[in-house]
DRENDO-1510 file (C-alpha; in Angstrom, 1 decimal, always signed):
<recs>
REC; n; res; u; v; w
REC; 1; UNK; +120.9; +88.7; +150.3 .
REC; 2; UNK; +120.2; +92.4; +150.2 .
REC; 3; UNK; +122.2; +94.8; +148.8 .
REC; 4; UNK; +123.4; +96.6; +151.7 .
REC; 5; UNK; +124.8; +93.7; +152.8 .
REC; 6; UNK; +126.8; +92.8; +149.6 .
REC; 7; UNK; +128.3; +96.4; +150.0 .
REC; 8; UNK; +130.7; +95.6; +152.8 .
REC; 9; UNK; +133.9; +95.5; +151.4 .
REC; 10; UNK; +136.6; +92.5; +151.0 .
REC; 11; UNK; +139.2; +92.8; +154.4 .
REC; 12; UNK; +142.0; +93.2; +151.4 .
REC; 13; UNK; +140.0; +95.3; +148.8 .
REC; 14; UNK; +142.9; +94.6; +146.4 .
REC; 15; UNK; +143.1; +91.1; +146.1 .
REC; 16; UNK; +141.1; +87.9; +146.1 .
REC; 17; UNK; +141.3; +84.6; +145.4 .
REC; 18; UNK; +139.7; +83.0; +142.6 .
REC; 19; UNK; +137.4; +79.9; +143.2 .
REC; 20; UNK; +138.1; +76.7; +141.0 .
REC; 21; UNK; +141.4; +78.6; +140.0 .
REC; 22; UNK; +142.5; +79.0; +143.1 .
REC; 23; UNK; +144.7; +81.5; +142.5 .
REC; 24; UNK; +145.5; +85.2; +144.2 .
REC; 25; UNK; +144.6; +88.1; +141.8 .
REC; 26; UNK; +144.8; +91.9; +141.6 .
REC; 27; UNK; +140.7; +92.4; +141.5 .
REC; 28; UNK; +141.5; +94.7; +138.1 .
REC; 29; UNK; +141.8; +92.7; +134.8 .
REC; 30; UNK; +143.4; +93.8; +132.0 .
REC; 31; UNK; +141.5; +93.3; +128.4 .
REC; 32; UNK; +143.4; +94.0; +125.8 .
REC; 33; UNK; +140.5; +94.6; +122.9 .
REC; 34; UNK; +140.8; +98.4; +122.4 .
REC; 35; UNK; +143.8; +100.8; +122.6 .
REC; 36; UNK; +146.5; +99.1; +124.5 .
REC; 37; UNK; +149.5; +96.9; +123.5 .
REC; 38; UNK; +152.5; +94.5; +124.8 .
REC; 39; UNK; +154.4; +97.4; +126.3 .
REC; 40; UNK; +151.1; +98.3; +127.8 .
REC; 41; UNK; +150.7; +94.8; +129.3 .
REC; 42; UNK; +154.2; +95.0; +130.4 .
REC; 43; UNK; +153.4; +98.1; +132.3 .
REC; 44; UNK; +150.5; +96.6; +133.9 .
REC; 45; UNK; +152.0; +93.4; +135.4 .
REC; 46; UNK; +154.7; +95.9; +136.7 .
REC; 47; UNK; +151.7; +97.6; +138.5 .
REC; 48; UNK; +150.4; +94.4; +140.3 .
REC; 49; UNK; +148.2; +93.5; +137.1 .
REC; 50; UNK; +148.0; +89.3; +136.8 .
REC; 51; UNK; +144.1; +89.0; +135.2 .
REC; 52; UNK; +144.9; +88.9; +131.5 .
REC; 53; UNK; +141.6; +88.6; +129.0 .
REC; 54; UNK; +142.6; +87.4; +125.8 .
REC; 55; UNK; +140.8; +86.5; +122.2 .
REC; 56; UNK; +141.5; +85.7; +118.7 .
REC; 57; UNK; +141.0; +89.5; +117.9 .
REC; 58; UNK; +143.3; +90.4; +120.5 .
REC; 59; UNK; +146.4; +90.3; +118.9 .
REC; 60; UNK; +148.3; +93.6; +119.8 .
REC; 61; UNK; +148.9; +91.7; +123.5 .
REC; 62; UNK; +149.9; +88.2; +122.9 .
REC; 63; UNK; +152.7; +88.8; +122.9 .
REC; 64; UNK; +153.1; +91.1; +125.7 .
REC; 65; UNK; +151.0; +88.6; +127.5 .
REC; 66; UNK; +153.3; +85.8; +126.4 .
REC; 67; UNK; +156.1; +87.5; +128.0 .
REC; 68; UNK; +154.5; +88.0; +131.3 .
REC; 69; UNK; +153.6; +84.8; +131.9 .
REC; 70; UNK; +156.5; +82.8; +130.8 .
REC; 71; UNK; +158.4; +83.8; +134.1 .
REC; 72; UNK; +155.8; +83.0; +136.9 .
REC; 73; UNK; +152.9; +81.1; +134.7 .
REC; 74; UNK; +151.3; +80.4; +138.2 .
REC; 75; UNK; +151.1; +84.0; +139.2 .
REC; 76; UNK; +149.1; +84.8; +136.7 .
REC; 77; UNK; +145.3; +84.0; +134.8 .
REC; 78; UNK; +144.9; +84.1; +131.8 .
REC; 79; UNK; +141.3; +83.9; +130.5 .
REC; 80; UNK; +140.3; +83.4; +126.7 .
REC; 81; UNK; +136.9; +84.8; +125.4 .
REC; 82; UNK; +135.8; +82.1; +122.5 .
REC; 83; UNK; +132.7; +82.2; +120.5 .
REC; 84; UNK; +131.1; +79.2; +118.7 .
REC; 85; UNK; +128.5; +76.5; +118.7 .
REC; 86; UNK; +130.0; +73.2; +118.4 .
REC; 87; UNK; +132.7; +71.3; +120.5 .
REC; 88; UNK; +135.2; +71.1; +117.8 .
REC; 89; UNK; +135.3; +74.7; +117.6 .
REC; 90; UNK; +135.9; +74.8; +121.1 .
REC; 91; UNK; +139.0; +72.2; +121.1 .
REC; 92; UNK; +140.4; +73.9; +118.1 .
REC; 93; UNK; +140.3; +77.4; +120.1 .
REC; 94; UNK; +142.0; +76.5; +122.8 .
REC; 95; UNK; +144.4; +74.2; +121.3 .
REC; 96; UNK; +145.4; +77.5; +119.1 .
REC; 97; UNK; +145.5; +80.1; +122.0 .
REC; 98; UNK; +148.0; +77.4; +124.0 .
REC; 99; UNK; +149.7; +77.8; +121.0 .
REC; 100; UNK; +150.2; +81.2; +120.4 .
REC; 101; UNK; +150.3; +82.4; +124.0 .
REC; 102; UNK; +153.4; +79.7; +124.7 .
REC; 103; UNK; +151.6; +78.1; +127.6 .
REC; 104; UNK; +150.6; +74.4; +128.5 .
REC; 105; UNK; +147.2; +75.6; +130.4 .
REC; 106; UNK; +144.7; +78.4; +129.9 .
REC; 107; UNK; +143.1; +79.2; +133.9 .
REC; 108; UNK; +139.3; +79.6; +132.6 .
REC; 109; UNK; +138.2; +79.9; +129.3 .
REC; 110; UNK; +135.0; +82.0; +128.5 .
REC; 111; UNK; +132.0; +81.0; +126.2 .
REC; 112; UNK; +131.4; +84.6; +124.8 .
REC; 113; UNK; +128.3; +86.5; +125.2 .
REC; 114; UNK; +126.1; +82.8; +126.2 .
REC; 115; UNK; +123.1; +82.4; +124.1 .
REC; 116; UNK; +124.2; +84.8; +121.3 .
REC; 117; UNK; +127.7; +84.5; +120.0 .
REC; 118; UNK; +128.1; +81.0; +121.8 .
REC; 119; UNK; +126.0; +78.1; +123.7 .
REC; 120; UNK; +125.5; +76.0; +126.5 .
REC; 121; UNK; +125.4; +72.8; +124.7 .
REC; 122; UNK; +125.7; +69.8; +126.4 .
REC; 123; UNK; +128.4; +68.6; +123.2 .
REC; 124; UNK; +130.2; +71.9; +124.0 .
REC; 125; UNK; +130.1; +71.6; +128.0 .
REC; 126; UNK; +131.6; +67.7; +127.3 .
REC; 127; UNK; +134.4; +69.1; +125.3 .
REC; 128; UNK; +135.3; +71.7; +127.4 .
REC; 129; UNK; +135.1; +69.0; +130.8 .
REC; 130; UNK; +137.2; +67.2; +128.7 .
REC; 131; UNK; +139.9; +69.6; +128.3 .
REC; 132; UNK; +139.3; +70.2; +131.5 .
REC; 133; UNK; +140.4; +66.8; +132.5 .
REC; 134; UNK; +143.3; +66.6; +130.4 .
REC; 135; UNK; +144.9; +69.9; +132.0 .
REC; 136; UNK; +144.5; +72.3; +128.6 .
REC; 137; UNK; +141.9; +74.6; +130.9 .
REC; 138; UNK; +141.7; +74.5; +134.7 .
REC; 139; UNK; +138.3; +76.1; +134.5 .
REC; 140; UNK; +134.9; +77.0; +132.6 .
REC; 141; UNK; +133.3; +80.4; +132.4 .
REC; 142; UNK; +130.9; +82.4; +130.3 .
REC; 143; UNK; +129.9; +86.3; +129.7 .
REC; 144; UNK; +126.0; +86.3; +129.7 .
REC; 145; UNK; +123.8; +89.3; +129.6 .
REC; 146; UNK; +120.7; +87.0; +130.6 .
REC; 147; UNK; +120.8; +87.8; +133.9 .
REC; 148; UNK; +118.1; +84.8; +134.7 .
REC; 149; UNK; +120.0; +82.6; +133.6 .
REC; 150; UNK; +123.3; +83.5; +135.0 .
REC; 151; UNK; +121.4; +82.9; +138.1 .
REC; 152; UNK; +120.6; +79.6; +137.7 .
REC; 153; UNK; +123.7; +79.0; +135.7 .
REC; 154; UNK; +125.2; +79.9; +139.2 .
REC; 155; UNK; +123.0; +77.6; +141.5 .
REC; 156; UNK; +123.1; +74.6; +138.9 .
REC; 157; UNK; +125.1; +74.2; +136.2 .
REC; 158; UNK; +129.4; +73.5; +135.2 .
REC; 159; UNK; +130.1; +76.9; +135.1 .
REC; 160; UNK; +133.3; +77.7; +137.3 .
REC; 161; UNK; +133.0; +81.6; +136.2 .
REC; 162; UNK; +130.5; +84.4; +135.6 .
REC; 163; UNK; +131.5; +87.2; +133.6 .
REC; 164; UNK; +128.4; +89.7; +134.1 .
REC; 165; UNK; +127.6; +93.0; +133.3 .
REC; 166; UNK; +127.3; +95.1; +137.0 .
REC; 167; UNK; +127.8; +99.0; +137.4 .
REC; 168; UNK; +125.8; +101.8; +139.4 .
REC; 169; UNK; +123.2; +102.0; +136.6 .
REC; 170; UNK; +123.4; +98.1; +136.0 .
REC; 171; UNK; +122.2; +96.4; +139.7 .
REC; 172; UNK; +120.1; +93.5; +139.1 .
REC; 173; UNK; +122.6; +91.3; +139.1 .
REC; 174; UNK; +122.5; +91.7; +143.2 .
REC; 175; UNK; +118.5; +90.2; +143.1 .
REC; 176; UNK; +119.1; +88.0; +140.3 .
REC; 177; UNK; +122.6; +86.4; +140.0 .
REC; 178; UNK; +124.8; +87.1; +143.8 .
REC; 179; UNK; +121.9; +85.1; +146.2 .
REC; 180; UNK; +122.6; +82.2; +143.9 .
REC; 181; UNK; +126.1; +82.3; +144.3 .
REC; 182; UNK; +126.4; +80.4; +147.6 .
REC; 183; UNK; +125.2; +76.9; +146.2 .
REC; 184; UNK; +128.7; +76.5; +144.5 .
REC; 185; UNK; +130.4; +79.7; +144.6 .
REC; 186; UNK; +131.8; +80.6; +141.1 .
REC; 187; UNK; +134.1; +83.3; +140.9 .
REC; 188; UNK; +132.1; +86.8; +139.7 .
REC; 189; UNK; +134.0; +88.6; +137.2 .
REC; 190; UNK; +132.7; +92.0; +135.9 .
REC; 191; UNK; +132.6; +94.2; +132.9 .
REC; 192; UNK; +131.3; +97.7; +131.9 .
REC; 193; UNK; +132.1; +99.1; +135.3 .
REC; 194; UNK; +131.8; +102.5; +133.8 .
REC; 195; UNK; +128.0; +101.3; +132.0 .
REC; 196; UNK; +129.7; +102.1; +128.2 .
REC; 197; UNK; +130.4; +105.5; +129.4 .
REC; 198; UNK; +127.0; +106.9; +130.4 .
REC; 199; UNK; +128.0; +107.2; +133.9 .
REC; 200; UNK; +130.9; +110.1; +133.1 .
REC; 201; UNK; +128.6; +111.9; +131.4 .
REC; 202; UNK; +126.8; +115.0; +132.9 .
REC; 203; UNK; +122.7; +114.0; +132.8 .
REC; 204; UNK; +120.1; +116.9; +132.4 .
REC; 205; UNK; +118.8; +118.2; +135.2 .
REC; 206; UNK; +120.7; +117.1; +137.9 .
REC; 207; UNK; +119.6; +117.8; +141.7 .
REC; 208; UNK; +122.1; +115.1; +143.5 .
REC; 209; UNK; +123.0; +116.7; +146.4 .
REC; 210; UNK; +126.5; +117.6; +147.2 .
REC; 211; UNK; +129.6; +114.7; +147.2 .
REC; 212; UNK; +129.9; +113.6; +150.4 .
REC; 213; UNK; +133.4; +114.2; +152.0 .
REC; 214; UNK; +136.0; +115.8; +149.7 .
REC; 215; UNK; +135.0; +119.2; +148.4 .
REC; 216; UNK; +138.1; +118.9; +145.7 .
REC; 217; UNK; +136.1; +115.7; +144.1 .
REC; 218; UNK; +134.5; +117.3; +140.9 .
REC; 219; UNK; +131.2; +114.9; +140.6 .
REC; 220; UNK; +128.9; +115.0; +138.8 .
REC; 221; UNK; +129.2; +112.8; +136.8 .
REC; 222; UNK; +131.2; +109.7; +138.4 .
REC; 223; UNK; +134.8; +109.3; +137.7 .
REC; 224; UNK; +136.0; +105.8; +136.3 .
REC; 225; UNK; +138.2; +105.7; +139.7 .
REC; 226; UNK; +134.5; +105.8; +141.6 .
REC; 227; UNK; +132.9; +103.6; +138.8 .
REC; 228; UNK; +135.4; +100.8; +139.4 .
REC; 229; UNK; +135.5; +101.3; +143.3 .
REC; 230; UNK; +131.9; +101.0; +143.8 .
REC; 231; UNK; +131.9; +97.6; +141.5 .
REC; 232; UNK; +134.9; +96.5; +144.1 .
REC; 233; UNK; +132.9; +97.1; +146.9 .
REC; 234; UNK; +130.6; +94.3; +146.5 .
REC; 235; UNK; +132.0; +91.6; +148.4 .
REC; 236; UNK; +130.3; +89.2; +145.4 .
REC; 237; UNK; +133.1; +90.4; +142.9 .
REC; 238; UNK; +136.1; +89.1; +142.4 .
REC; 239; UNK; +137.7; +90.9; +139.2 .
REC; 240; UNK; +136.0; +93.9; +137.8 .
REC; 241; UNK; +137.6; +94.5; +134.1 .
REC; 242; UNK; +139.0; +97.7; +132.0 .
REC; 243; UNK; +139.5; +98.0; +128.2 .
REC; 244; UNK; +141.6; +100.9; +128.6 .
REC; 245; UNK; +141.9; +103.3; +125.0 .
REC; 246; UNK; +145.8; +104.2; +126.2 .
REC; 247; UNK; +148.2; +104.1; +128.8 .
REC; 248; UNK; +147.0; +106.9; +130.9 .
REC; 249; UNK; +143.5; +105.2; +131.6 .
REC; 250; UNK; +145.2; +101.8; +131.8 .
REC; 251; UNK; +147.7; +103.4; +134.6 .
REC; 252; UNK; +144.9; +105.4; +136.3 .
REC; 253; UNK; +142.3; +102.5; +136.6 .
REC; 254; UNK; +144.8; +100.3; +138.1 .
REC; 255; UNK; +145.5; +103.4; +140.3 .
REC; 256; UNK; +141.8; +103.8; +141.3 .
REC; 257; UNK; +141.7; +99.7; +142.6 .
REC; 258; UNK; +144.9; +101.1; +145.5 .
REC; 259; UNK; +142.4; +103.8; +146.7 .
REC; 260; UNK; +140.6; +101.1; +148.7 .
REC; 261; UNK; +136.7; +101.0; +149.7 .
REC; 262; UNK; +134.2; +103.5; +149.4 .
REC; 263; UNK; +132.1; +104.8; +152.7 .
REC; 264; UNK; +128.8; +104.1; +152.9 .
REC; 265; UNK; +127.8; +107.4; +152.6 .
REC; 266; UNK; +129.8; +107.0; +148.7 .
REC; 267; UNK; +128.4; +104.4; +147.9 .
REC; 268; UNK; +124.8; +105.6; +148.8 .
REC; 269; UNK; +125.4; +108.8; +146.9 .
REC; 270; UNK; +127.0; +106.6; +143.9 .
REC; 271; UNK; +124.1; +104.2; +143.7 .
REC; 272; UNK; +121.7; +107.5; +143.8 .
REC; 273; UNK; +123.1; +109.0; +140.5 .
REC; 274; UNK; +123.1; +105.8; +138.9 .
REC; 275; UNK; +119.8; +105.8; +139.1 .
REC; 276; UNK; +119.3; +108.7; +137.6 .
REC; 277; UNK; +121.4; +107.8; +134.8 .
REC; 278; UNK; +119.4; +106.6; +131.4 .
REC; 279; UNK; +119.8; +103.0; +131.0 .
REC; 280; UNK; +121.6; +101.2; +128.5 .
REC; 281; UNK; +120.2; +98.1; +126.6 .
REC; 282; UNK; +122.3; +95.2; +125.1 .
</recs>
């Protein structure tokens, strides 16, 4: 699968449907690990917002989460981030987060940062099919930098969700994770959209030629609007997230995902500067 191909846009750009889940979703999700609180959350489900990341260390959301989902559970996803390396560990997280977020089910819950903070175990992928089975999560995920391995984790594995890194700067994920994604089609959801803030700032240098299209478009550097719309447009993404610092990011992000697809002559001129764009390693 080549990347021009990947690049052709979803017929709605602002929804899709989550494998496994099965469930619609606004293709921005709302993590709640920086700036932002309940009201915030509040203000986002207003806005369309029904991805909700959520961890132990999130606590200025739950209950702003909570409140959103008690209404309509089934219109919304809720995702947990856990860490840990034994089965138990994994029980007792979600057993507490059911808890505390006042719901019966968690929709996918997310083995943190795979092979570092958490692992693929086969004592931790039996617990979690278990609570699987007994309705406590409807689906298993992971965050993984090891691209590799996401890719095989994709063709061959119980992994109902990715959670990979993917931004202008960051491609590889389009040779090594998306032509594996056909063999069982996990949902794709990404982070660092904006690559940890490299790609809004100015590099030395520059000779990108000029923005195609608007002349009132002030780049370079990439806006997070452009950021977030050129993750979108990759047909091989399903939710691209933002930790917003504040409410005016939070409200302009989800903003940026009603703008719709970039052109091709965008996303050509996008994927040029993020080439240019000094590459961050974690």
């Amino acid at each position: 699968m080549n990347a021009q191909k990947q690049d052709h846009p979803l017929p709605d750009f602002s929804h899709s449907v989550l494998p496994v889940v099965n469930k619609t979703v606004f293709r921005m999700g709302v993590a709640g690990n920086y700036g932002i609180d309940s009201d915030d959350v509040r203000l986002a489900a207003d806005n369309g917002a029904n991805y909700w990341v959520w961890g132990q260390s999130f606590g200025h959301v739950t209950d702003g989460i909570r409140e959103v989902i008690r209404t309509d559970r089934e219109k919304h996803v809720v995702a947990m981030l856990g860490w840990g390396y034994f089965g138990w560990q994994m029980r007792r997280s979600v057993e507490g987060a059911l808890r505390k977020l006042g719901t019966d089910y968690l929709d996918v819950f997310k083995l943190g940062w795979l092979g570092k903070t958490s692992i693929y175990s086969r004592g931790i992928v039996d617990t979690l099919l278990k609570l699987k089975e007994e309705g406590k999560i409807r689906s298993i995920g992971v965050s993984i930098h090891d691209r590799k391995r996401a890719g095989r984790l994709a063709a061959d594995s119980e992994i109902d969700l990715l959670m990979i890194r993917y931004n202008a700067r960051n491609t590889g994920a389009e040779e090594d994770i998306f032509p594996f994604l056909s063999v069982r089609n996990p949902a794709v959801v990404s982070y660092t959209a904006l690559a940890w803030g490299m790609l809004l700032k100015p590099i030395k240098d520059n000779m990108m030629p000029p923005w195609p299209g608007r002349d009132d478009l002030n780049v370079p550097p990439l806006t997070p609007e452009l950021c977030y719309r050129f993750v979108l447009n990759n047909q091989n993404v399903h939710v691209v997230l933002t930790a917003p610092r504040n409410r005016e990011q939070l409200v302009n992000n989800l903003d940026a995902v009603r703008q719709g697809a970039l052109d091709p002559d965008e996303l050509n001129w996008i994927r040029q500067y993020g080439a240019l764009v000094p590459r961050v390693t974690i």
